[in-house]
One Martini backbone bead per residue (centre of mass of N, CA, C, O) as a GRO file, in nm:
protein
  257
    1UNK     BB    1   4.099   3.823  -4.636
    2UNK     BB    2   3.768   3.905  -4.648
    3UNK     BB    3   3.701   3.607  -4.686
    4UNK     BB    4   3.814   3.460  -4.459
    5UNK     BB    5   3.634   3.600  -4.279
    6UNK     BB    6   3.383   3.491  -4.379
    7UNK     BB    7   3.392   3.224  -4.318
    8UNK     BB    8   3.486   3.261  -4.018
    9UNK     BB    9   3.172   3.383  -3.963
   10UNK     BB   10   3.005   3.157  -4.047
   11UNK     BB   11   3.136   2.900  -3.901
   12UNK     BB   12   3.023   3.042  -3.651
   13UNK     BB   13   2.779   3.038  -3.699
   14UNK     BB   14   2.731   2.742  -3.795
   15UNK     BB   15   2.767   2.660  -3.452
   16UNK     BB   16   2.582   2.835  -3.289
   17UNK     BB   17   2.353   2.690  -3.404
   18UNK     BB   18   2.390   2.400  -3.318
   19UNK     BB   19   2.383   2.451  -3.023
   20UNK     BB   20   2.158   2.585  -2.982
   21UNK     BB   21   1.989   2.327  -3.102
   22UNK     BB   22   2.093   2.091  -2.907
   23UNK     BB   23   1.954   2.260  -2.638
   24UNK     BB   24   1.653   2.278  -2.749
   25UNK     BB   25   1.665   1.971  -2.725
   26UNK     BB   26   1.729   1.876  -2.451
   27UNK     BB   27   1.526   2.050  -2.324
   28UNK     BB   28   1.276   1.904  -2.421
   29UNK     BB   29   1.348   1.613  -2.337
   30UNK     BB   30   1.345   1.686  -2.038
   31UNK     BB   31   1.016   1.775  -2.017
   32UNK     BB   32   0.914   1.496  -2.130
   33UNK     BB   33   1.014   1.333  -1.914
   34UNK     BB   34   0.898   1.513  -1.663
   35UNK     BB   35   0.600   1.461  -1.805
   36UNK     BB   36   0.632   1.174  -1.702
   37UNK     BB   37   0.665   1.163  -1.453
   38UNK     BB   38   0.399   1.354  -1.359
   39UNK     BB   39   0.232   1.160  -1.424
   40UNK     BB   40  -0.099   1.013  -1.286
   41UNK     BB   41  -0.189   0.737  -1.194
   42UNK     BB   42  -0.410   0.511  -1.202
   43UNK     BB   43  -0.662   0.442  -1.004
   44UNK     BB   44  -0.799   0.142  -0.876
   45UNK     BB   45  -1.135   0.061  -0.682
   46UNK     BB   46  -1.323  -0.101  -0.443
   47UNK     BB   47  -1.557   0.112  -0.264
   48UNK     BB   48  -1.826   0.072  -0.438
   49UNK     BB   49  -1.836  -0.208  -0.530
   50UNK     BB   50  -1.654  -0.201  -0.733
   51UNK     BB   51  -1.439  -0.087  -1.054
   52UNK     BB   52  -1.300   0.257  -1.008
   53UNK     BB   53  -1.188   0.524  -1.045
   54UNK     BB   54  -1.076   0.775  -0.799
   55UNK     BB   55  -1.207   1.024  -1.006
   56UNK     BB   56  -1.514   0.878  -1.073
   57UNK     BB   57  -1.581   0.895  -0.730
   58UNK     BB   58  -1.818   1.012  -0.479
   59UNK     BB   59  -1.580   0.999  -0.219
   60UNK     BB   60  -1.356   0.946   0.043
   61UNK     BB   61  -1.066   0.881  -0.067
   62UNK     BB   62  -0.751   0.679   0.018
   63UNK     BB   63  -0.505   0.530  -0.150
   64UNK     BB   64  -0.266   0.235  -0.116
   65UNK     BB   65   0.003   0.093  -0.265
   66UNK     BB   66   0.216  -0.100  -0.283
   67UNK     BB   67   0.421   0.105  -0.461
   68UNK     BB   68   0.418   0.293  -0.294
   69UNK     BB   69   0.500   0.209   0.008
   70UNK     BB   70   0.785   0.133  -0.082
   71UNK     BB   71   0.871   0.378  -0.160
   72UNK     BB   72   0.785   0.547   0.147
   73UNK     BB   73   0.792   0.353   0.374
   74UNK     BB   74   0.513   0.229   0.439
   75UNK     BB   75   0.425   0.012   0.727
   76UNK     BB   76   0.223   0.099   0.923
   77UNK     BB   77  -0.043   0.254   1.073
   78UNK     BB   78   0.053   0.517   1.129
   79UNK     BB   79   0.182   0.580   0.877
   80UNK     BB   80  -0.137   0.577   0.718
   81UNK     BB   81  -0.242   0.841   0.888
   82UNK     BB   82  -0.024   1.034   0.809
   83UNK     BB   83  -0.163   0.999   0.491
   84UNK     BB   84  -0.463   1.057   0.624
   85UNK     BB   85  -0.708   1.243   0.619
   86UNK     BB   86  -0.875   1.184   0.967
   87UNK     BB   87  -0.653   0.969   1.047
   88UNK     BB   88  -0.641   0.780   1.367
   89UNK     BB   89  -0.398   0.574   1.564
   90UNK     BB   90  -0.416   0.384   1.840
   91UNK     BB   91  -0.208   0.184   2.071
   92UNK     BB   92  -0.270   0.305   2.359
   93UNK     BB   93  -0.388   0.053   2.485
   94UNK     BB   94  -0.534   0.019   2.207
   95UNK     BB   95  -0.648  -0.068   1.915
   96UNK     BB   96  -0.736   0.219   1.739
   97UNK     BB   97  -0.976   0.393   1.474
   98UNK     BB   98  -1.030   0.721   1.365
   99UNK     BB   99  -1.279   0.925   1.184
  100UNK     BB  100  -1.318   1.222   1.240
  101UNK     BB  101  -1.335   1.116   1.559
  102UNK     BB  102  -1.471   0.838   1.468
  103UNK     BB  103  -1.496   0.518   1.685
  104UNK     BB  104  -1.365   0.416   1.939
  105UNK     BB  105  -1.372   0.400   2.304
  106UNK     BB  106  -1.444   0.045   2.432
  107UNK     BB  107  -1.338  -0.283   2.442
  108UNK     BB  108  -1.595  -0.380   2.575
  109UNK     BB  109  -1.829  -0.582   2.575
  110UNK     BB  110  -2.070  -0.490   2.317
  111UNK     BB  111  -1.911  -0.274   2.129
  112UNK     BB  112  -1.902  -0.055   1.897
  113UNK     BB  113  -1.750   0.078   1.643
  114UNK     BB  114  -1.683   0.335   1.371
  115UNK     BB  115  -1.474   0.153   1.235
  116UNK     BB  116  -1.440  -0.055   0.924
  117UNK     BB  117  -1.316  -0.359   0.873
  118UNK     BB  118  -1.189  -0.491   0.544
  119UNK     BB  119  -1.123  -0.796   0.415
  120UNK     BB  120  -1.194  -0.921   0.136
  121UNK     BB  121  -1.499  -0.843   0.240
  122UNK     BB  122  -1.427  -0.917   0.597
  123UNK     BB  123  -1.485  -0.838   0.887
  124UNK     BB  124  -1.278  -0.699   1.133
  125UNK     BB  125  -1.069  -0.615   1.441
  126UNK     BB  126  -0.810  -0.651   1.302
  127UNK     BB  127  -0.551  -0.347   1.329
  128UNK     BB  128  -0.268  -0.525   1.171
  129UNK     BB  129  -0.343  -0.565   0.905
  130UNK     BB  130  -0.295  -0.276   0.770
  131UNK     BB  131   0.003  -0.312   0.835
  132UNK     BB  132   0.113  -0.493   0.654
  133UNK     BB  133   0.256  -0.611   0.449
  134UNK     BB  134   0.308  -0.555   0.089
  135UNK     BB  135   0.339  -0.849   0.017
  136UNK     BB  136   0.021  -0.884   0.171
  137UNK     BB  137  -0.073  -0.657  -0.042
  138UNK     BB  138  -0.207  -0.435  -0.268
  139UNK     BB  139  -0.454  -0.241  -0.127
  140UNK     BB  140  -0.565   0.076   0.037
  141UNK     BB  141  -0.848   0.185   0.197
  142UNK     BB  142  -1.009   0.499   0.264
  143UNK     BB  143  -1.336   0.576   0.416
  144UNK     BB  144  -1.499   0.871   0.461
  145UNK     BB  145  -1.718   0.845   0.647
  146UNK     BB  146  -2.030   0.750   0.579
  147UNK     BB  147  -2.107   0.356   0.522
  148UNK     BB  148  -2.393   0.186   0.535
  149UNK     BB  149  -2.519   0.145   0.274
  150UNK     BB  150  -2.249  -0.073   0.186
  151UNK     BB  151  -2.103  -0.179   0.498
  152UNK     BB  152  -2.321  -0.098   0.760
  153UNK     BB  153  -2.259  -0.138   1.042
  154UNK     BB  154  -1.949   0.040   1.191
  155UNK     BB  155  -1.952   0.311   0.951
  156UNK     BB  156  -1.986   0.596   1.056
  157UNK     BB  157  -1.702   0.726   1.024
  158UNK     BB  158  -1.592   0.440   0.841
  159UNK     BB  159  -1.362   0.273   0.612
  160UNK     BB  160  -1.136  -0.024   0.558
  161UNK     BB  161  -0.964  -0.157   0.282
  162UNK     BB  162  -0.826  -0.473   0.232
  163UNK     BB  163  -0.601  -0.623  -0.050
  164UNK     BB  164  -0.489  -0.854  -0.199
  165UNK     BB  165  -0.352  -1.055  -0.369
  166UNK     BB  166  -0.321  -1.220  -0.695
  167UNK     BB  167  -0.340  -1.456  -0.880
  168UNK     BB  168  -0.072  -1.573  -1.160
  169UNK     BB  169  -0.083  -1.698  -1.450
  170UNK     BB  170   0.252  -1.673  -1.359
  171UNK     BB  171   0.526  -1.783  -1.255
  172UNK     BB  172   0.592  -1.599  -0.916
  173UNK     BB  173   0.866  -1.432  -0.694
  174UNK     BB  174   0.956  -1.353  -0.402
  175UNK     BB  175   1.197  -1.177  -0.184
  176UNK     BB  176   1.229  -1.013   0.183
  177UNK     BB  177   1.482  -0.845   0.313
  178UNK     BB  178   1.517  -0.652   0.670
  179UNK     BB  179   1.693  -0.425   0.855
  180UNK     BB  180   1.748  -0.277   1.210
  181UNK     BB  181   1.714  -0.157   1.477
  182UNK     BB  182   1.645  -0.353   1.759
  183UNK     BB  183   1.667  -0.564   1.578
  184UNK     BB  184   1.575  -0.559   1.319
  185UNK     BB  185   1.351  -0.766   1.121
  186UNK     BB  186   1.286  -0.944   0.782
  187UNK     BB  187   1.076  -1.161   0.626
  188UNK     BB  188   0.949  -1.226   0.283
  189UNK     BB  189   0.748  -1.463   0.100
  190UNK     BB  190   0.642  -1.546  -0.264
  191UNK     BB  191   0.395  -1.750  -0.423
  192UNK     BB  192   0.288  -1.780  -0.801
  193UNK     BB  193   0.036  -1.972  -0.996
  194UNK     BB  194  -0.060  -2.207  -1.200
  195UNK     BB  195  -0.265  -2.540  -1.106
  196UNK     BB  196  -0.416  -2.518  -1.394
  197UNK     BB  197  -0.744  -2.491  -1.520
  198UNK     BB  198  -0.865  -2.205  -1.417
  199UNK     BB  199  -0.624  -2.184  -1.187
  200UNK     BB  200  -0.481  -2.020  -0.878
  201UNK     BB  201  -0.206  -1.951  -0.649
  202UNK     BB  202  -0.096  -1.794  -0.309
  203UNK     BB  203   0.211  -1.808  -0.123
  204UNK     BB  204   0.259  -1.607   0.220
  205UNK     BB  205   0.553  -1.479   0.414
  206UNK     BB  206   0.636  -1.324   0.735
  207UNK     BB  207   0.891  -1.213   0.940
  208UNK     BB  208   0.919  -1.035   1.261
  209UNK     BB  209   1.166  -0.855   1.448
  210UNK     BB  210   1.168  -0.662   1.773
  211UNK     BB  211   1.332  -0.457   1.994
  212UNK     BB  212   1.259  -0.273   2.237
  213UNK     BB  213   1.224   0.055   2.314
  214UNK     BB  214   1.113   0.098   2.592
  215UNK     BB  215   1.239   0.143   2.886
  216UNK     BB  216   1.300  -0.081   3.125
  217UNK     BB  217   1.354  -0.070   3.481
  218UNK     BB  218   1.287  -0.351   3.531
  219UNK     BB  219   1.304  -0.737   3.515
  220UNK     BB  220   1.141  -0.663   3.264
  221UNK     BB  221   1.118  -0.616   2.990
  222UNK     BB  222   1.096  -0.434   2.699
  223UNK     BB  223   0.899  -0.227   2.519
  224UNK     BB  224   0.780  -0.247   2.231
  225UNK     BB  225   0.776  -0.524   2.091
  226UNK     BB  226   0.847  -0.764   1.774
  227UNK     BB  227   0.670  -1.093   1.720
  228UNK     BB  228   0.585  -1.203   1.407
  229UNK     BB  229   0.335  -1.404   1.209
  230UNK     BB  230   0.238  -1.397   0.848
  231UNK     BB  231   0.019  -1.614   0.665
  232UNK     BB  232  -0.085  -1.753   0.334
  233UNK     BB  233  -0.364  -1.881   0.141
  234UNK     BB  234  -0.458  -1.909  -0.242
  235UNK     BB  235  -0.757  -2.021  -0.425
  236UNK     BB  236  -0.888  -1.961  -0.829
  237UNK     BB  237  -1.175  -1.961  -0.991
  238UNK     BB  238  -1.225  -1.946  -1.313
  239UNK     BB  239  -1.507  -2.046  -1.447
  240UNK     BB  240  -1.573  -1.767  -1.572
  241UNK     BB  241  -1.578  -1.432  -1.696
  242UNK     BB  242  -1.823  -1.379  -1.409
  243UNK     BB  243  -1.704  -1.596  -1.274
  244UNK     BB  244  -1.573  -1.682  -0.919
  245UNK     BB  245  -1.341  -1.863  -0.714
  246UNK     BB  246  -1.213  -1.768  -0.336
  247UNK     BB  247  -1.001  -1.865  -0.147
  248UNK     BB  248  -0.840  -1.773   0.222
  249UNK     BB  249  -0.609  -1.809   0.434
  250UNK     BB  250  -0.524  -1.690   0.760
  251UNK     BB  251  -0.202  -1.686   1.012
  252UNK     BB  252  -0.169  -1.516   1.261
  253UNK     BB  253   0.105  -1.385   1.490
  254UNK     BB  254   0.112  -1.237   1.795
  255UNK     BB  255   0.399  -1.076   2.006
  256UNK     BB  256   0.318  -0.749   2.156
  257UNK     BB  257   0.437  -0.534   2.417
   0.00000   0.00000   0.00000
């Protein structure tokens, strides 16, 4: 009798080890998978025109890809104010755009700005770029701060960099349609891949409408509504290691009230 006790309690304690040991297995697994997820991916910028990683350049510099973008639904200029420390975004009058304060104060002929676009390092004033989809965009960046040194003029308050995707070795196709409220629409499609030797090309093209959210109560439309068609094209020689011909077409098209 005093045996099978012996047996029958060695057999809980050798069940307790192993629930145990399963325990402490599965929960370091949890850890490690936390840990896992919990790494923050390096983020590489063209802020200081060159490729260096964003924890290794001394700017004030927010970058966003497109897929952090797509993670958190950031559309428009006004979500990537929301998440840019010292930027805000004017829709009304004018798009206008202040880093800290500093920016334009007035859209009249021979006005400078405070703070400078430039899309794939060309400068322009369409502060709608910015907003583009993710679709057309690789990454945005915005450097606070005087920017004189590296981007000339125009940039006493600060810079945004918009970087287009580019072409891809290997042909790749890309597909997004997207609806919501006030019948709003988007439709976007891309194809990319290689056209020859050491040539790359890749054509992009978007397609937006949605109705006024703001109720006119005269016999015009509603305000706020959206109407737009964004398309690009673009061609890539690699000649060399170190040298590359990018040629870029945007034909944007905004009609909205």
């Amino acid at each position: 009798m005093n045996g099978q006790r012996g047996q029958l309690k060695n057999l809980i304690c050798l069940l307790s080890g192993g629930a145990l040991g399963a325990g402490a297995l599965a929960a370091q697994a949890a850890e490690t998978e936390a840990g896992k997820a919990s790494v923050l991916e390096e983020v590489v910028v063209t802020a200081t025109k060159r490729e260096a990683s964003i924890q290794d350049i001394s700017l004030a510099v927010s970058a966003f890809t497109s897929e952090f973008r797509d993670r958190i639904q950031m559309q428009g200029v006004q979500d990537i104010a929301n998440f840019t420390p010292g930027l805000t975004a004017q829709d009304e009058p004018d798009d206008r755009l202040n880093i800290r304060g500093v920016g334009r104060t007035t859209n009249t002929p021979g006005s400078d700005p405070g703070v400078g676009i430039y899309v794939d390092g060309v400068y322009t004033t369409n502060t709608n770029a910015i907003g583009s989809q993710s679709l057309m965009i690789d990454r945005i960046e915005v450097l606070r701060g005087p920017q004189g040194t590296l981007y000339g003029r125009n940039t006493i308050g600060g810079a945004v960099n918009v970087i287009s995707p580019r072409p891809t070795d290997e042909f790749t196709g890309d597909v997004r349609a997207s609806t919501g409220n006030y019948d709003a629409m988007m439709v976007g499609a891309a194809i990319s891949g290689p056209a020859g030797d050491a040539v790359g090309f890749r054509l992009d093209a978007v397609k937006q409408d949605r109705d006024g959210y703001i109720k006119n109560l005269g016999p015009a439309n509603d305000l706020a509504d959206l109407d737009s068609l964004d398309a690009s094209g673009q061609v890539q020689w690699d000649i060399s290691e170190r040298l590359q011909l990018r040629v870029r077409g945007v034909s944007p098209a905004y009609d909205n009230a």
